[in-house]
C-alpha positions in Angstrom: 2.9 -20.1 -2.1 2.7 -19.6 -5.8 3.8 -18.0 -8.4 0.3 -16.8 -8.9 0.3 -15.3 -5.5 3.6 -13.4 -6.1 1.9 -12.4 -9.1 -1.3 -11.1 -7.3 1.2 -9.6 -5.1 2.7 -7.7 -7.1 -0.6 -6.4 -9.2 -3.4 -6.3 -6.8 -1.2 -5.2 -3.7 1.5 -2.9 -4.8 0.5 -1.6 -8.5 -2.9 -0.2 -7.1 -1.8 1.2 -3.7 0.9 3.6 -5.2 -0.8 4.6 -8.4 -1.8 8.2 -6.9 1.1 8.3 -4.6 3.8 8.1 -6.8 2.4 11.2 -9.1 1.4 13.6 -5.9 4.2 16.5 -6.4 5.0 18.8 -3.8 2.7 21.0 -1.8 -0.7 20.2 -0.3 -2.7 17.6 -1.8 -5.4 18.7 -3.8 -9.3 16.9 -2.5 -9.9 15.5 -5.8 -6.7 13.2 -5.8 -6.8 13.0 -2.2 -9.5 11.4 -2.5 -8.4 8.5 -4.9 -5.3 8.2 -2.8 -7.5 7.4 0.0 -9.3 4.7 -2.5 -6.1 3.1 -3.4 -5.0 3.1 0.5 -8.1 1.3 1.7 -9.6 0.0 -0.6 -8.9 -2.8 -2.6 -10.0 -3.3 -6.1 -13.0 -5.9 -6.1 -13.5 -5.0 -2.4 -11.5 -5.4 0.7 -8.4 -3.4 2.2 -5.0 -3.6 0.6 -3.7 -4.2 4.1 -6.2 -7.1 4.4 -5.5 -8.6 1.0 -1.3 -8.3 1.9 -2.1 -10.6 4.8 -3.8 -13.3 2.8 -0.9 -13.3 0.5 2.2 -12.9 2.9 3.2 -16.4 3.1 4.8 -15.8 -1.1 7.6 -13.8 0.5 10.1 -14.6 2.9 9.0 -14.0 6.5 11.1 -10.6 7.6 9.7 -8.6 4.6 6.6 -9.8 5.0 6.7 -8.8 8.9 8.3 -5.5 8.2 5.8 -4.8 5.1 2.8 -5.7 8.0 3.8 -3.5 10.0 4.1 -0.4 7.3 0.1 -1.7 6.6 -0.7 -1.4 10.1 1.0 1.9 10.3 -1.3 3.0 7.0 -4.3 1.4 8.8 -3.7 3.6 11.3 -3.6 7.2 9.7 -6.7 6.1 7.6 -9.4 8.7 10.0 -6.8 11.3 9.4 -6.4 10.7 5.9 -10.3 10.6 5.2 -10.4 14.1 6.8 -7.9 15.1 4.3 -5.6 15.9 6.9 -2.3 16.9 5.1 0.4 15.3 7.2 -1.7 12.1 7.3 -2.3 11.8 3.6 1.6 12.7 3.1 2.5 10.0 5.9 0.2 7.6 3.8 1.7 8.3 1.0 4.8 7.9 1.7 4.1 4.6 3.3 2.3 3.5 0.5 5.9 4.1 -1.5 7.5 1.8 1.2 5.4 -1.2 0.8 5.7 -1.1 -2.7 9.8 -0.6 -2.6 10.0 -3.2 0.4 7.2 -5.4 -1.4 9.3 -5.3 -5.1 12.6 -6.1 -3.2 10.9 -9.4 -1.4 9.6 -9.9 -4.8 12.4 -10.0 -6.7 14.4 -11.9 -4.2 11.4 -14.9 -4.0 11.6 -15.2 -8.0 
């Protein structure tokens, strides 16, 4: 893989899914920004899921982060009914997975430059 596809990585993958996550606060998570978590969760910028577009790209990092980082997006994948209920624990779950793909996903990142 290349440089470009670390690059796309890095931006398409793990900037967008965490933008919401990172700022939640404590407490219950207010509809209006669960919803855009939910957005940057599933879906990708210019279409798709980030869990899809991870997959596609995978082969830029070194093979046990990307196999651990696949299994945190099928984990995601897996709260997403929950989550578009705006079922608390889900979208805090989400969240909070969403934060460990982009820490495992900058790590691998760093380590393939």
């Amino acid at each position: 893989m290349t440089n470009a596809d670390r690059e796309r990585l890095r931006h398409d993958i793990g900037k967008y899914l965490v933008r919401i996550a990172r700022n939640l606060g404590e407490g219950p998570v207010p509809p209006p920004l669960a919803d855009l978590l939910i957005r940057d969760l599933y879906e990708s910028p210019g279409g798709g899921r980030p869990s899809a577009a991870f997959a596609r790209l995978a082969a830029a990092i070194d093979p046990a982060s990307a196999e651990m980082i696949a299994a945190c997006f099928a984990r995601l994948d897996a709260l997403e009914d929950e989550a578009r209920r705006h079922d608390g624990a889900a979208l805090r779950a989400a969240a909070d997975l969403a934060l460990e793909i982009s820490r495992a996903l900058d790590t691998a990142l760093e380590a393939a430059a």
